[in-house]
C-alpha positions in Angstrom: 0.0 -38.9 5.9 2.9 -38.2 3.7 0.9 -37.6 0.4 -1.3 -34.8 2.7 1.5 -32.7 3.8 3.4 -32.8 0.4 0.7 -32.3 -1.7 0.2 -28.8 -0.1 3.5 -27.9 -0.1 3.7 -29.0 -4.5 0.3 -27.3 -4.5 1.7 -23.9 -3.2 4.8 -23.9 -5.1 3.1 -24.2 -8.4 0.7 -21.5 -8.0 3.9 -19.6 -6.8 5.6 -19.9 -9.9 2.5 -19.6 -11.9 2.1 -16.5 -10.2 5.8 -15.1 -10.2 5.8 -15.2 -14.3 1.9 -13.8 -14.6 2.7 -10.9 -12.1 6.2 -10.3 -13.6 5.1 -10.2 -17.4 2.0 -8.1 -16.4 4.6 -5.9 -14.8 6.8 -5.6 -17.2 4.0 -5.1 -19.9 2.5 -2.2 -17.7 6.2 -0.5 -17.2 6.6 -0.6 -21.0 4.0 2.0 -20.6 5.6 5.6 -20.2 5.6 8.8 -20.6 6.9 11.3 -23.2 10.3 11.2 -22.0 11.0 7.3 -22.3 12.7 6.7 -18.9 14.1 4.0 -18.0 12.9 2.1 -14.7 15.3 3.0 -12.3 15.2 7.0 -13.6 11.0 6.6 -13.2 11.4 5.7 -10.0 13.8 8.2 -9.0 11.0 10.2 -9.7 8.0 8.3 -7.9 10.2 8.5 -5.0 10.9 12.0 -5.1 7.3 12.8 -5.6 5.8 10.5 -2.3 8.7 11.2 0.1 10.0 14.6 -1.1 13.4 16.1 -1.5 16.2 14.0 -0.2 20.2 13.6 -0.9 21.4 10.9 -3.6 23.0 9.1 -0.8 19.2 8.0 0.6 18.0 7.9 -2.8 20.4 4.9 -3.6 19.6 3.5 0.2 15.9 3.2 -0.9 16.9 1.9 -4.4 19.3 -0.9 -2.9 21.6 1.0 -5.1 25.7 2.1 -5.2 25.7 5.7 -4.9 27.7 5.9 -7.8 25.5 4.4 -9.8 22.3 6.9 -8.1 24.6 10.1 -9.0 24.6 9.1 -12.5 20.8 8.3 -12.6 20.2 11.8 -11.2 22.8 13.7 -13.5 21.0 12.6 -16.0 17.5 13.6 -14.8 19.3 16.8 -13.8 20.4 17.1 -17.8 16.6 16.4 -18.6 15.3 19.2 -16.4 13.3 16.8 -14.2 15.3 17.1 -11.1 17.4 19.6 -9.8 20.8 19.5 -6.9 20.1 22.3 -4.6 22.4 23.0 -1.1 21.6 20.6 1.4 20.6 23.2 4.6 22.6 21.4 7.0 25.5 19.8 5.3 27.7 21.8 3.0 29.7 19.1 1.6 25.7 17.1 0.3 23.4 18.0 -2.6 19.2 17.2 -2.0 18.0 16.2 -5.2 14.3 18.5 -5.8 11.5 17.4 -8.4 11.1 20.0 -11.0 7.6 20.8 -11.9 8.6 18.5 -15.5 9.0 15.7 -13.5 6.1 15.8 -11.5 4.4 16.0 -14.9 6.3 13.3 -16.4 5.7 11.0 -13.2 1.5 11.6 -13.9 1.8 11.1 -17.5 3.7 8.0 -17.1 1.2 6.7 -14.6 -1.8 8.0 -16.9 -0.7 5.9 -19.6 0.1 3.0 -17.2 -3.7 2.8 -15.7 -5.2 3.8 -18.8 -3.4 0.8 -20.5 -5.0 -1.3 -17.7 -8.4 0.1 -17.3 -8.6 -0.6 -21.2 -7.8 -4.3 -20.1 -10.0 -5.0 -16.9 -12.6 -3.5 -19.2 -12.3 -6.6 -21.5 -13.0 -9.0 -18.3 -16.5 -10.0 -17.0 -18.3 -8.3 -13.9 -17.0 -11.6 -12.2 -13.6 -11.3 -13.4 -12.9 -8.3 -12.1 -14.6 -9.0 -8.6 -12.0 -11.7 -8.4 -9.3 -9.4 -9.2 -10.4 -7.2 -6.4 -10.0 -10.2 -3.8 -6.6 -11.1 -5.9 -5.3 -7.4 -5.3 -6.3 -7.6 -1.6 -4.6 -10.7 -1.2 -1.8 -9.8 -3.4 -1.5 -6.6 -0.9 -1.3 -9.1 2.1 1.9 -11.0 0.5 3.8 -7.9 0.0 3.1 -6.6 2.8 4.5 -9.9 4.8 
């Protein structure tokens, strides 16, 4: 009865590690893919952010990054510096900034995500009809972890 239950239990934390260094090296591989401005992660998703949730102060910015906002205020002075963000008046709240995309960083957040799925599409298109059919259920599945 012993041997049942454990073997599970070994069972699921190999294919947990096997999948923790296969999703975090495709990851990385698909991040080293970016745009003409060469940002790094954190300033990319500065601007991802920016672009699904809109305009926001660096304060919130750092909240969604699980960031210092010291650290956030130097992230976005230097997107400021690069023209792909700009600090406008917040409405409300003299004393805050809200931190706008620029119409360069829109671009430079669907360049950088052109290359990205270009760089996988080329990939998938390597892999067999069934291949990528398991790669659909894998993404569904994959959804349902993160999710949890």
């Amino acid at each position: 009865m012993t041997t049942t239950s454990s073997a599970p239990a070994a069972a699921d934390l190999a294919l947990a590690a096997e999948l923790r260094v296969s999703l975090g090296r495709a990851t990385r591989r698909i991040k080293g893919e970016r745009g003409d401005a060469g940002l790094s992660d954190p300033q990319f998703n500065v601007l991802a952010i920016l672009l699904r949730e809109g305009p926001m102060s660096p304060g919130h910015l750092a909240d969604l990054e699980r960031i210092q906002p010291p650290s956030m205020t130097r992230t976005v002075n230097c997107l400021v510096e690069r023209g792909l963000v700009r600090k406008e008046e917040h409405p409300t709240d003299g004393r805050q900034v809200v931190v706008t995309l620029t119409e360069a960083g829109e671009a430079e957040v669907a360049e950088t995500r052109r290359r990205r799925d270009a760089w996988l599409s080329t990939r998938l298109a390597g892999l067999s009809a069934d291949e990528r059919a398991t790669l659909v259920q894998a993404a569904e599945l994959l959804r349902r972890i993160a999710a949890s």
